[in-house]
N, C-alpha and C positions, 0 to 999 in steps of 0.2 A: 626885357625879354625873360621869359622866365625859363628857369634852369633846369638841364636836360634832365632826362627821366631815365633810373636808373632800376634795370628789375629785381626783383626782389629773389634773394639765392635758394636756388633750388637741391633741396638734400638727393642721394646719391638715388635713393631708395623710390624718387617718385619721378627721377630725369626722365627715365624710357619710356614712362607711361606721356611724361609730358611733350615727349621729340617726338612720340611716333606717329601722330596725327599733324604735325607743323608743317606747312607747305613751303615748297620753296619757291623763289621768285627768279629768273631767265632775265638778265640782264642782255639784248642782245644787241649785236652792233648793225643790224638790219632791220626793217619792219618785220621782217618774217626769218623766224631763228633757221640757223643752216644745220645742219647735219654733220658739218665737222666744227673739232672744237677750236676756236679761236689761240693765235698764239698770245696767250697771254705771257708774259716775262716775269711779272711781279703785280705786285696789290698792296693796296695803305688805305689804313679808316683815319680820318680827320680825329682829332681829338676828342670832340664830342660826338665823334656817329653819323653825323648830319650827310657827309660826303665822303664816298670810298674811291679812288681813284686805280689804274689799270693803265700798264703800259703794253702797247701791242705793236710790236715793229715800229716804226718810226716816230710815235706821236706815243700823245697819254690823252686817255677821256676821264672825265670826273665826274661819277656821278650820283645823282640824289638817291640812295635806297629803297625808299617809296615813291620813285619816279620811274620804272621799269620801263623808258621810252629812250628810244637815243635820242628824239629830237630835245632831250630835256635834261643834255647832258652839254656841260663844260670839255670844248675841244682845244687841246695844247699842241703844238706842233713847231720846230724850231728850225723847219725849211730844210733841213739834208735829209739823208736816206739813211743814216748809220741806227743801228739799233739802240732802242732806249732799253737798258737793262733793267733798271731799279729807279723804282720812287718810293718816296716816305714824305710823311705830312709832318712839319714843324711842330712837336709836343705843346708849345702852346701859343701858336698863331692858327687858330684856324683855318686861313685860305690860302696858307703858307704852303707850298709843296717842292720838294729836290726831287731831282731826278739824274740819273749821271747814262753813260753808256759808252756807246762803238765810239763815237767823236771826241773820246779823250775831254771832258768839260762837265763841271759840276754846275745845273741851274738852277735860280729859283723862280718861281711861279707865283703869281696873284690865278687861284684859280675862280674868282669870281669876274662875271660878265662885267661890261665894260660899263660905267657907272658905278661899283660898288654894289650892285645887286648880289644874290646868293646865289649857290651852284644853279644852272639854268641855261639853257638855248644859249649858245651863242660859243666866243674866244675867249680866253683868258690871257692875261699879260703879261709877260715875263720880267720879273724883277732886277734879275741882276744872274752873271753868269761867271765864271774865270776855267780857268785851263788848269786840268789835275793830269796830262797826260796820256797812258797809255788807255785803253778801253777800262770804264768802270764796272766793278762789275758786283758789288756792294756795297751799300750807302747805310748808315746809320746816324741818329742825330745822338746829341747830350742832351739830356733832361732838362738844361735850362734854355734849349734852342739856339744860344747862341752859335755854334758851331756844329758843324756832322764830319763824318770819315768818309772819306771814299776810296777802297779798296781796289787797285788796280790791276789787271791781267797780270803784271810784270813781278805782282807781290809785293810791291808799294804802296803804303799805304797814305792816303794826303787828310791831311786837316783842311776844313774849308772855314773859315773864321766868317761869323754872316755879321752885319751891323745893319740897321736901320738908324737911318741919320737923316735930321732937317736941311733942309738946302734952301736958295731962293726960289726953287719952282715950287717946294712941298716938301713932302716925305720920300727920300729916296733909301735906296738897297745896295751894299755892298759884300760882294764875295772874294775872297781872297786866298788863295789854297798856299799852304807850306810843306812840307813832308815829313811826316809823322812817323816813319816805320820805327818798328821797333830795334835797336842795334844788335844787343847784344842779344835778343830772341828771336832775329829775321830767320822768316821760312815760307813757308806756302799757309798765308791763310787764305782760307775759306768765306769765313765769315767774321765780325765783330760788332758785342752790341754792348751797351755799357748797361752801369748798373743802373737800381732808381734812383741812388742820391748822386751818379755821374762823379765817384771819386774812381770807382774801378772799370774794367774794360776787360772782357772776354771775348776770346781771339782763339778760335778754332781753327787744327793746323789741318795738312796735307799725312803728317804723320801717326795723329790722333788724339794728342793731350790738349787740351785745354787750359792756355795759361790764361791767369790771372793778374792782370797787371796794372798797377797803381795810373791813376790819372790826374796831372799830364807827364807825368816822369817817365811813364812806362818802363817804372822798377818794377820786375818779376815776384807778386805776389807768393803766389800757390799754383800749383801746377796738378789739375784735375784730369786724372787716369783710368779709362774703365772703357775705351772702346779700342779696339784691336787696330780697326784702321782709319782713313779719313774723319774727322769732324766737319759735319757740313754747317749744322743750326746750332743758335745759343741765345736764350732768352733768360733776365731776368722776372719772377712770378711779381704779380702784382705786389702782394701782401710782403714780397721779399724773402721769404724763409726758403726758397728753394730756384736753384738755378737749373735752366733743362741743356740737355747737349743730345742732337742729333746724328746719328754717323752712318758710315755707309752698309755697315755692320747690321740695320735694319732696327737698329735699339734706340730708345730714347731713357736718358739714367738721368734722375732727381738727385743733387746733391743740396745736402743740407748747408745752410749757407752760416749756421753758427760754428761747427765743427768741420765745413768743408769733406765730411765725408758721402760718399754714395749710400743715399739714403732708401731707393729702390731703382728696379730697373724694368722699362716696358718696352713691349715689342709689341707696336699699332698694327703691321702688315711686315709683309713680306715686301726688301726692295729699302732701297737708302730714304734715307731719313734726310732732306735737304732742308725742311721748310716745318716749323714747328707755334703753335700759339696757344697762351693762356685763357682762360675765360676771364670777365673780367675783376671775378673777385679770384682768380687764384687757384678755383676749385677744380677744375677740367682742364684737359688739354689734349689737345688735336696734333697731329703730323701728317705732311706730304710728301713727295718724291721728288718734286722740283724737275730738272731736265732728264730724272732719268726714272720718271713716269712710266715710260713704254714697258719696262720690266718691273713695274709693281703690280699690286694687287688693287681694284677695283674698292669704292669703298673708304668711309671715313671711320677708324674706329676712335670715339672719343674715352678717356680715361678719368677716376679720380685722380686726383692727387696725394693725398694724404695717404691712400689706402695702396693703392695701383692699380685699383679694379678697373676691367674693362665694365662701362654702364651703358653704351651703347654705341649701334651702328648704324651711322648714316647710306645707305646705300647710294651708290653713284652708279654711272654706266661704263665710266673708264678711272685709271688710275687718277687720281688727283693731285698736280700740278703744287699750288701754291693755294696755301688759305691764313686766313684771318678770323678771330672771334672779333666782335664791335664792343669798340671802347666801353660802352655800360651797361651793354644789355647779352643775352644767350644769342645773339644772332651770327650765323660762321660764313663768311663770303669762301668761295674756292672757286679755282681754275680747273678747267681738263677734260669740263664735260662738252658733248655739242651743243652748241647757242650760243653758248657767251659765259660770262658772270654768272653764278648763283650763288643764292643768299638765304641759306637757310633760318625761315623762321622771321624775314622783313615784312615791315608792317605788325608784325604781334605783338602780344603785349608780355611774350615769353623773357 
């Protein structure tokens, strides 16, 4: 198989000219898109791009981004009615997917059709599941996939230790949750996503700072200060040199990850910051309002990095929910508009 296609980096100075003619692609969950916008919860691009996944009330679809049909999408479903909050795609299994939610339970997914086929028509099959407790309500993985966090309503936070192991039937999957909160740093978080080499772990609070905290010790590194109230997002950048933090403050602040200082600060829109992503070399970054959409402003505005310049704006028709850039190429999936899914820029060769 040959190896995915990654696009070539586009300088600040010709981005706008190159987004403004990109179309976007209506991923919908109908034959014919509706007029209100889908609840989406959350979204995760596959490692390679290949398949973006979308949880919507009780179920997750996964689907192929040059497949803009639902008949042509992978349907997960795990029989109750409780909400699926969060998924995320295994950093390096491909058809690997977690999901956590209302039903207290962390699972994993084979999101390929039944045969080992690729994302495509049809079920996908659940690997392996265990019990993390109270409602999940953010999932993040480690870089070496072995394990993800699942952060609970209650501010618990559970480790899920994942194993694939040979058996006499084949290849089987096991998940296993222990509790991970942090002791001497418990409070309200928000959110937690580790770093790329997965020694450290950023953990945005209810009160604002962003600690930094050793992994798996969860000794209290550094403790990152610059928004007033809530911390909702926190992403490590690809290339590593800067850590982004979202808050309800409407700000998103770049700290420098050599000297841990606040290295700039941007404000995308009006309206919290819950939901934030890198391009995928590092150079752009996007932010969204998550649940609290309805009081933001309309509209993607994308940023450099390096600089803070605002370089351009995606227009939308409503406040926008949750987004993602794709693993290797300028493509940004987002929530919140009406039809479903959209993916700016799927299919090009941008």
């Amino acid at each position: 198989m040959a190896p995915p296609k990654t696009s070539r980096p586009l300088k600040k100075d010709i981005f706008p000219t190159t987004f403004k003619g990109i179309k976007t692609a209506v991923l919908a969950e109908t034959g014919r898109p509706s007029g209100l916008a889908p609840n989406i919860r959350s979204l995760s691009w596959s490692p390679t791009g290949n398949a973006i996944a979308t949880s919507i009330s009780s179920y997750i679809r996964v689907w192929n981004p040059e497949r803009p049909n639902v008949k042509s999408t992978t349907e997960l479903r795990a029989g109750g009615t409780a909400m699926v909050e969060k998924v995320a795609f295994c950093p390096t299994q491909e058809a690997v997917l977690a999901s956590t939610g209302g039903e207290g339970m962390c699972r994993l997914w084979d999101v390929r059709v039944a045969g080992g086929g690729s994302v495509g028509a049809g079920k996908g099959s659940k690997l392996a599941e265990c019990k993390t407790g109270d409602t999940g309500l953010f999932l993040s993985w480690h870089p070496s996939g072995n394990s993800c966090l699942v952060g609970r309503k209650d501010d618990a936070v559970m480790a899920v230790d994942v194993r694939k192991m040979e058996t006499g039937e084949g290849v089987g999957w096991v998940a296993e949750a222990r509790d991970s909160s942090p002791v001497k740093d418990r409070g309200q978080f928000n959110a937690m996503a580790f770093s790329n080499s997965g020694r450290e772990l950023f953990a945005t609070t209810g009160e604002g700072p962003v600690k930094v905290l050793d992994w798996p010790s969860l000794e209290l590194l550094y403790t990152l200060s610059a928004h007033t109230s809530a911390t909702y997002a926190v992403q490590h950048s690809p290339a590593g040199s800067y850590v982004a933090v979202g808050g309800s403050d409407s700000m998103v602040t770049l700290w420098d990850t050599t000297y841990w200082h606040c290295a700039r600060t941007i404000t995308p829109h009006m309206g919290s910051v819950r939901d934030l992503s890198f391009s995928f070399d590092g150079a752009y970054i996007a932010a969204s309002s998550g649940s609290d959409a309805r009081d933001s402003s309309s509209g993607i505005e994308v940023s450099h990095v390096d600089t803070g310049e605002h370089v351009h704006t995606i227009e939308t028709t409503n406040a926008v929910t949750w987004l993602a850039w794709h693993p290797l190429r300028y493509w940004l999936a987002y929530a919140g508009d009406p039809g479903g899914l959209r993916i700016v820029g799927a299919g090009t060769n941008v």
